[in-house]
C-alpha positions as CSV (number, residue, x, y, z in Angstrom):
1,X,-9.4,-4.6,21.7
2,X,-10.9,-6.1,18.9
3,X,-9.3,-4.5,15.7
4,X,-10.7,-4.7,12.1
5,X,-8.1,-4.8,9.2
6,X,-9.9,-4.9,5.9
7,X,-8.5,-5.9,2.9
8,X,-5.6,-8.0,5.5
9,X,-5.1,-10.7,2.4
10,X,-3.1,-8.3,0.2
11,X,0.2,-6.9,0.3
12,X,0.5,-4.1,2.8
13,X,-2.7,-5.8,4.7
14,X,-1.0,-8.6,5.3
15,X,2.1,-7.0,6.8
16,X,0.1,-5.2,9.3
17,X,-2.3,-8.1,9.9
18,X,1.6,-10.4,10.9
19,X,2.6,-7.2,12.8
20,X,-0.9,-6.3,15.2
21,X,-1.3,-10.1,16.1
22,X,2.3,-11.1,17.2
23,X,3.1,-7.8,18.4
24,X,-0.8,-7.4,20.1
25,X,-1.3,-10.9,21.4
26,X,-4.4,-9.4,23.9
27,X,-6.0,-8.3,20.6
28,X,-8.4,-10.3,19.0
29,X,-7.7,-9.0,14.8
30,X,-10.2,-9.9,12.2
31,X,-9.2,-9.9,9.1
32,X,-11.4,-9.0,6.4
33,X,-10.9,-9.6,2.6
34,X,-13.0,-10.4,-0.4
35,X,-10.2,-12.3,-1.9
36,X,-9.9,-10.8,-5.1
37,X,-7.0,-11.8,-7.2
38,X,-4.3,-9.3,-4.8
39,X,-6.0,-11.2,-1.8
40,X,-3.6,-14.2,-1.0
41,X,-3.9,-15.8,2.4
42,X,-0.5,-17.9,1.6
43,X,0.6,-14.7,2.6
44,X,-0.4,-15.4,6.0
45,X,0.4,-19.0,6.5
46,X,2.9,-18.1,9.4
47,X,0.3,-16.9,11.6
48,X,-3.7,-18.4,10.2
49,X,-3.7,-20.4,13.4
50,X,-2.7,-17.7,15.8
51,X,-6.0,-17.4,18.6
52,X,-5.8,-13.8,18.9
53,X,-7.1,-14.1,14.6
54,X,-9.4,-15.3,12.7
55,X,-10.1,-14.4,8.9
56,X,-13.4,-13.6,7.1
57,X,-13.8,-13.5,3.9
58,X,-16.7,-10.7,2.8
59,X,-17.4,-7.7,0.7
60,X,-16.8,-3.9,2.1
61,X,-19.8,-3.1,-0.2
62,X,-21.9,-5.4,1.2
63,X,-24.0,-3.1,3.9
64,X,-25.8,-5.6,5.9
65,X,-22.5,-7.8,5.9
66,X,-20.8,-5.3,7.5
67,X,-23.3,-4.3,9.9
68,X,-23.4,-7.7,11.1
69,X,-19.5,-8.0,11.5
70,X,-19.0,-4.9,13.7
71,X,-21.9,-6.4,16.4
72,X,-21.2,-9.9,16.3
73,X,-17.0,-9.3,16.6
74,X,-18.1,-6.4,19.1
75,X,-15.4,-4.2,16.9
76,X,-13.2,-1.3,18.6
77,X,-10.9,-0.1,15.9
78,X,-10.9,-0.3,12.2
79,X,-7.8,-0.5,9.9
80,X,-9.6,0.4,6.3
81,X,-6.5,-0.8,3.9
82,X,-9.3,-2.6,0.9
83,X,-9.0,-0.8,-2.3
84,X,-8.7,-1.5,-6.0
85,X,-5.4,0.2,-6.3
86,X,-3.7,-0.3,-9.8
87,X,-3.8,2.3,-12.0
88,X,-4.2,0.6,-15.2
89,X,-7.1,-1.5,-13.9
90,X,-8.7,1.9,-13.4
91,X,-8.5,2.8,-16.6
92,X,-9.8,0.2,-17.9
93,X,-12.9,-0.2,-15.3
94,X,-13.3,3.0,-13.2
95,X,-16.7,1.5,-12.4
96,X,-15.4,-0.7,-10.2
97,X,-12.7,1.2,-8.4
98,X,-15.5,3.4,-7.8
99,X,-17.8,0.9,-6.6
100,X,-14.9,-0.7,-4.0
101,X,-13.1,2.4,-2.6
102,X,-15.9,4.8,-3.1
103,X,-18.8,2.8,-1.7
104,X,-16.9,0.5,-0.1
105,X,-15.7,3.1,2.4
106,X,-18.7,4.1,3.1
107,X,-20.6,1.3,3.6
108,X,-17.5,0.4,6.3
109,X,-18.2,4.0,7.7
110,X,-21.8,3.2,8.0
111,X,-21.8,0.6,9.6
112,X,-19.5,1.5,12.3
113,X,-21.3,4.4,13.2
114,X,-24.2,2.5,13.3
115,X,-22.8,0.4,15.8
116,X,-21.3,2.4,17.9
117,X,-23.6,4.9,18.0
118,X,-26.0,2.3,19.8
119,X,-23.3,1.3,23.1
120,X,-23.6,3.1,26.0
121,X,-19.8,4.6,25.6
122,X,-20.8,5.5,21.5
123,X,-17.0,6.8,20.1
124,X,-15.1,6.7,23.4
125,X,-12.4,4.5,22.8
126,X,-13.0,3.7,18.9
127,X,-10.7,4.5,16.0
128,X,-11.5,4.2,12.1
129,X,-7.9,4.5,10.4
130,X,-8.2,4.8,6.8
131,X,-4.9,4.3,4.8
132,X,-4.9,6.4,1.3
133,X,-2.2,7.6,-0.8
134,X,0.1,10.3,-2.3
135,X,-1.3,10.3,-5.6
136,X,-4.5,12.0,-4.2
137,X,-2.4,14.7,-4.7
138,X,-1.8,14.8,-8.1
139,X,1.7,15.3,-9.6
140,X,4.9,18.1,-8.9
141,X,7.2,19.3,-10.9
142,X,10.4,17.3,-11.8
143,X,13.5,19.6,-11.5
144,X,16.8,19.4,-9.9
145,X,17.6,22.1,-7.1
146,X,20.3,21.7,-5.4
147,X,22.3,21.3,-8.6
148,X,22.3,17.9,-8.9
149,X,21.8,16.2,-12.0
150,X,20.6,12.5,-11.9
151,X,20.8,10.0,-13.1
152,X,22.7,8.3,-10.6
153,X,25.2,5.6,-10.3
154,X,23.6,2.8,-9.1
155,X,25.6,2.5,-6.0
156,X,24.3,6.3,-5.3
157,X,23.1,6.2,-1.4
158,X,19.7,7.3,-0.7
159,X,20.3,10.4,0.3
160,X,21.8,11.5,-2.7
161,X,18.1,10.8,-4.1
162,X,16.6,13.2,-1.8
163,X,15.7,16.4,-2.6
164,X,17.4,16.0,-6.1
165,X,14.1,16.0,-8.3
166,X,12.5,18.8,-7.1
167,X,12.5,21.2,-3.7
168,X,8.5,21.0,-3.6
169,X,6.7,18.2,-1.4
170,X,3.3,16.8,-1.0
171,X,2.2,18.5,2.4
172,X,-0.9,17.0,5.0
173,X,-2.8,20.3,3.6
174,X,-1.9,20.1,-0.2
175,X,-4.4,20.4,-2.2
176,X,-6.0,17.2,-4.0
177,X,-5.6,17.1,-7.6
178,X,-6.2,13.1,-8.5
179,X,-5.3,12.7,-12.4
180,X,-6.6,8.8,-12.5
181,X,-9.9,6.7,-11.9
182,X,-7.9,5.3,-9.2
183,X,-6.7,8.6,-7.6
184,X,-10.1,10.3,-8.0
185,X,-11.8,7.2,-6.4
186,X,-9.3,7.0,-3.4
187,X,-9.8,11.2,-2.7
188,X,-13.6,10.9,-2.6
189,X,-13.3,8.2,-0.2
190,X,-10.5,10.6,2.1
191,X,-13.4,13.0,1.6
192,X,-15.8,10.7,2.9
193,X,-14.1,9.9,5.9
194,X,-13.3,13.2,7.1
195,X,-16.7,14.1,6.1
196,X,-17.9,11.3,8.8
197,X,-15.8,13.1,11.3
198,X,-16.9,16.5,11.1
199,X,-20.9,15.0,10.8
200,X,-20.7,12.8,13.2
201,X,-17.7,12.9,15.7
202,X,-16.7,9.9,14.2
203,X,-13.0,9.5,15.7
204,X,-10.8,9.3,12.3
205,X,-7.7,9.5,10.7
206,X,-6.2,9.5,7.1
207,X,-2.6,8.7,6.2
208,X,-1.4,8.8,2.8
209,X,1.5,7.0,1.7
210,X,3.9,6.9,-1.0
211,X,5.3,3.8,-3.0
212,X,5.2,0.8,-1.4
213,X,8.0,-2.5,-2.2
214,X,8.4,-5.5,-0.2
215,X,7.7,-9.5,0.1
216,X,4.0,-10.8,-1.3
217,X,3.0,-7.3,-3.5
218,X,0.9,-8.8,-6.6
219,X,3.4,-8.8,-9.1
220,X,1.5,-6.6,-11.6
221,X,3.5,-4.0,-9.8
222,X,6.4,-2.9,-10.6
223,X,8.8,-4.2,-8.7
224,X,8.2,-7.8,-8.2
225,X,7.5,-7.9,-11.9
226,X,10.5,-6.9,-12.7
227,X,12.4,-9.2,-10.7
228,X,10.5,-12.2,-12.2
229,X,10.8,-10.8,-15.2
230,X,14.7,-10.5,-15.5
231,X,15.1,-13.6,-13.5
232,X,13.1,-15.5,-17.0
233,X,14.9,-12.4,-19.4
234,X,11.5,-11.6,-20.3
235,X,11.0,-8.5,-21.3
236,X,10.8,-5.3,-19.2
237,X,8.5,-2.9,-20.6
238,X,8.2,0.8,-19.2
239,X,6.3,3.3,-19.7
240,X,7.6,6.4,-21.6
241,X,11.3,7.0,-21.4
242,X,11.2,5.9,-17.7
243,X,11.7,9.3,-16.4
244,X,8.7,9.6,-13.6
245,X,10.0,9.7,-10.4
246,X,8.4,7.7,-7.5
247,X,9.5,8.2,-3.3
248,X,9.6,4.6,-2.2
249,X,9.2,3.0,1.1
250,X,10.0,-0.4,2.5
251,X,6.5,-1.9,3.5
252,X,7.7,-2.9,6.8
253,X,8.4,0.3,7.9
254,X,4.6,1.7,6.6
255,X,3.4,-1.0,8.8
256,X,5.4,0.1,11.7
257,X,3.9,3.6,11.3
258,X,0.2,2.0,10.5
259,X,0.9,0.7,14.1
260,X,2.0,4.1,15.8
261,X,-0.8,6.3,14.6
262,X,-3.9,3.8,15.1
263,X,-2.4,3.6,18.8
264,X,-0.9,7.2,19.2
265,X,-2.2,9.8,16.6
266,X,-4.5,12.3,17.0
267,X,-8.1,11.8,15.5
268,X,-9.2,13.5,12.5
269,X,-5.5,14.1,11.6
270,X,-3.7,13.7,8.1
271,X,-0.4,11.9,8.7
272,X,1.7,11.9,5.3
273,X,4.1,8.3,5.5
274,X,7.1,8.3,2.9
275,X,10.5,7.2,2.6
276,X,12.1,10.7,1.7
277,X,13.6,8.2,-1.1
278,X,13.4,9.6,-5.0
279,X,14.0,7.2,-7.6
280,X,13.7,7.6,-11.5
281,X,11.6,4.6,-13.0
282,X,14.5,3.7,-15.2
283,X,17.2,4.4,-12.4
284,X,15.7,1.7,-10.0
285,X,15.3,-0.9,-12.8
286,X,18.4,-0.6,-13.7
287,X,18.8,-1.0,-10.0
288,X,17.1,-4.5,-10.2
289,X,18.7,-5.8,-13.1
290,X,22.0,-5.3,-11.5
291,X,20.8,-6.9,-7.8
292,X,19.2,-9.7,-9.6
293,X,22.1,-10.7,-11.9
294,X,24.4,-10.4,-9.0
295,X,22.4,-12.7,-6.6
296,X,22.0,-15.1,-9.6
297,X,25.7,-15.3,-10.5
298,X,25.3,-13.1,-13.7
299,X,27.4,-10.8,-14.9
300,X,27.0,-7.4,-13.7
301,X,23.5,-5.6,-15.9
302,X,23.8,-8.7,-18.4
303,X,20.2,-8.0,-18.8
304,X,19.9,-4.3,-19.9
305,X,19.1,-5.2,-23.1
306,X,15.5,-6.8,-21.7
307,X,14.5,-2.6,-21.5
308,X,12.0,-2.3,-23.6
309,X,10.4,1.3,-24.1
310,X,6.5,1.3,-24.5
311,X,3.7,4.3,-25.2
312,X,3.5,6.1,-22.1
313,X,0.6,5.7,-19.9
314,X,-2.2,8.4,-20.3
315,X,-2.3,11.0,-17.3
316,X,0.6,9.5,-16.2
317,X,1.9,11.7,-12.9
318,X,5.7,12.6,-13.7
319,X,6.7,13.3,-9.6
320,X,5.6,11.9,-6.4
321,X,6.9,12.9,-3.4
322,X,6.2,12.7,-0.1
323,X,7.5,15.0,3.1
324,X,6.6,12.8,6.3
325,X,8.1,15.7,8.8
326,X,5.0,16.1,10.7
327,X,5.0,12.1,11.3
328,X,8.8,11.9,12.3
329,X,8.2,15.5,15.0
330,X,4.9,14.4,16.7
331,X,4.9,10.4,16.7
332,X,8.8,9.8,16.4
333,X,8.1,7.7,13.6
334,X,11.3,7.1,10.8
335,X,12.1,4.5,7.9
336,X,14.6,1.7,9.3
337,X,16.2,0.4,6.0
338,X,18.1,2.5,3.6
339,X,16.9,1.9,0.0
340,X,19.9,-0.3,-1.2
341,X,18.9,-2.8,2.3
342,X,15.3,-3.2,1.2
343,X,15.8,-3.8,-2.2
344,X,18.4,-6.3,-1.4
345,X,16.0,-7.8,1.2
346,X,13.1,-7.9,-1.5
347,X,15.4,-9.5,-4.5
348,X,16.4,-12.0,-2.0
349,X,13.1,-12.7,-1.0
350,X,11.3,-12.8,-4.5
351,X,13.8,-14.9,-6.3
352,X,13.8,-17.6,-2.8
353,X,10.2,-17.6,-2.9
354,X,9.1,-19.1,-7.4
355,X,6.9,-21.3,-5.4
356,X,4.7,-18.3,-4.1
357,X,4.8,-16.2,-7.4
358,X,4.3,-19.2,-9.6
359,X,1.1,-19.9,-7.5
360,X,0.1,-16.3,-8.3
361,X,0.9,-15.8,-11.8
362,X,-0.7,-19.3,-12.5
363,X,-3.7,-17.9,-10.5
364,X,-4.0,-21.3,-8.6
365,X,-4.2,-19.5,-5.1
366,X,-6.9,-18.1,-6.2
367,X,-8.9,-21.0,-7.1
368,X,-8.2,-22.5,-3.9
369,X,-8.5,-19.9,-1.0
370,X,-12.1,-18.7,-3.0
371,X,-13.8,-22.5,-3.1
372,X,-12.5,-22.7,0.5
373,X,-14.1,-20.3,2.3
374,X,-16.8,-20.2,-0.6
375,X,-18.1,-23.4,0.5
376,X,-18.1,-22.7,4.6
């Protein structure tokens, strides 16, 4: 097979782009990025000479591009993981989360049905797998059922986080409610696909996913900024009184599942992917501070005092969650790491790895990756 993973440079890209070519080494994958500043291809120095891959650096939106790409790399499947996908960004420029995830999309649709509408076998044997995520959904409630009232210690197990912020879930068939530019750009596309599905025949599927934390996420996010952050004591700045609740999941184990339903679900199916793992904003930063002090020799949340609260952010969501039952029944599909193991795993790995985030907070990766395959 010859699989398409767009947008293969960033952070969960880039997990599934390692995972499909050592694990699929009969696979030819292409990876496909634009290399904006989330695209980093040091985050795929471990495998850029690997023959089953080879990168290209191009533009979803750019039609003709991608019509080209699907005929000349005779293209089976498609991984769609490109986006704009940080909420403040959007709300600042919705223009251009509109222009990438909206038009984007469907220029990527486009052209693969253009292409394989014109072989002899059409869509037998073709998959387009677009990843979204839970905040298509909007926001639930934030209340505390089974009696439970957090916050929790900070050596609370994750299952003490589950179910205790609310007893309502974000279901395949819940209805969208997107509250951001960013949200409202990633539901049109969902729309889109399906849309190309029921048209066309177009074999497609949607998963939408909750938080994602883990080795080479930009660190405009929250948790690698964080970690930098308290590992300079620079100031942690959060949004409201911290009190929105987020389900997180190791981005290993999302790759692992990207891998089981482009292979094994059933087309024009929703999968919902999520670590049944609740965590306050201000509960896992606390979290952080107490992980990274530790692993630095500190003493134990020396650096609380680098909490600083800030105006909330407008149409901020108060509750994600995530209920990935239907995945776990039909595809066997579960998260491997407890909450405490990943972040201790991703601490570990930020704080052995200044060479990488000084390279993207200086921006110098940028520069050089760009004027490389600029000039080819």
């Amino acid at each position: 097979m010859n699989i398409l993973i767009t947008g293969g440079a960033g952070f969960i890209g880039s997990h599934v782009v390692r995972l499909f070519v050592n694990k699929y080494p009969s696979y030819k994958i292409i990876n496909l990025d634009k290399l904006t500043y989330a695209g980093n291809l040091e985050n795929l120095k471990d495998i850029e000479d690997r023959e089953n891959y080879k990168f290209v650096k191009a533009d979803i939106c750019d039609f003709d591009a991608m019509c080209r790409l699907m005929k000349d790399e005779a293209i089976d499947g498609i991984i769609h993981l490109a986006a704009e996908s940080h909420v403040d960004r959007s709300i600042k420029d919705p223009f251009t989360f509109a222009r990438t995830n909206v038009m984007g999309t469907l220029s990527l649709l486009q052209a693969a049905k253009l292409y394989w509408e014109s072989l002899p076998e059409r869509y037998e044997g073709k998959r387009f797998y677009h990843i979204s995520t839970d905040e298509v959904y909007g926001a639930l409630e934030l209340t505390h059922p089974k009696g439970i009232e957090p916050p929790f210690s900070t050596t609370a197990s994750s299952s003490q986080h589950h179910l205790a912020y609310g007893d309502t879930f974000f279901y395949e068939d819940t209805k969208y409610q997107p509250h951001s530019p960013y949200s409202a750009s990633k539901a049109s596309s969902d729309h889109f696909v399906r849309a190309y599905h029921d048209t066309y025949g177009m074999p497609t599927i949607v998963t939408n996913c909750s938080n994602n934390y883990g080795p080479y996420q930009f660190p405009e996010k929250l948790i690698p900024l964080f970690i930098n952050n308290i590992r300079h004591r620079k100031p942690l700045p959060v949004y409201g009184k911290g009190e929105n609740v987020r389900d997180w999941l190791y981005v290993e184990d999302h790759a692992r599942a990207i891998d089981l339903i482009f292979h094994k679900g059933k087309v024009a199916e929703t999968y919902n992917i999520g670590g049944f793992n609740e965590w306050k904003n201000i509960d896992i930063i606390k979290v952080l501070i107490k992980t990274v002090d530790r692993v630095l020799g500190r003493g134990e949340f020396e650096d609380l005092g680098l909490i600083t609260y800030v105006t909330d952010r407008a149409g901020h969501d108060m509750r994600y969650a995530i209920d990935s039952t239907k995945l776990q029944k039909e595809l066997g599909w579960e998260p491997s790491l407890q909450f405490e193991e990943g972040i201790e795993k991703t601490v570990r790995w930020y704080l052995d790895n200044q060479k990488w985030m000084d390279n993207v907070t200086s921006g110098d990766y940028q520069n050089y990756y760009s004027s490389m395959y600029d000039n080819r």
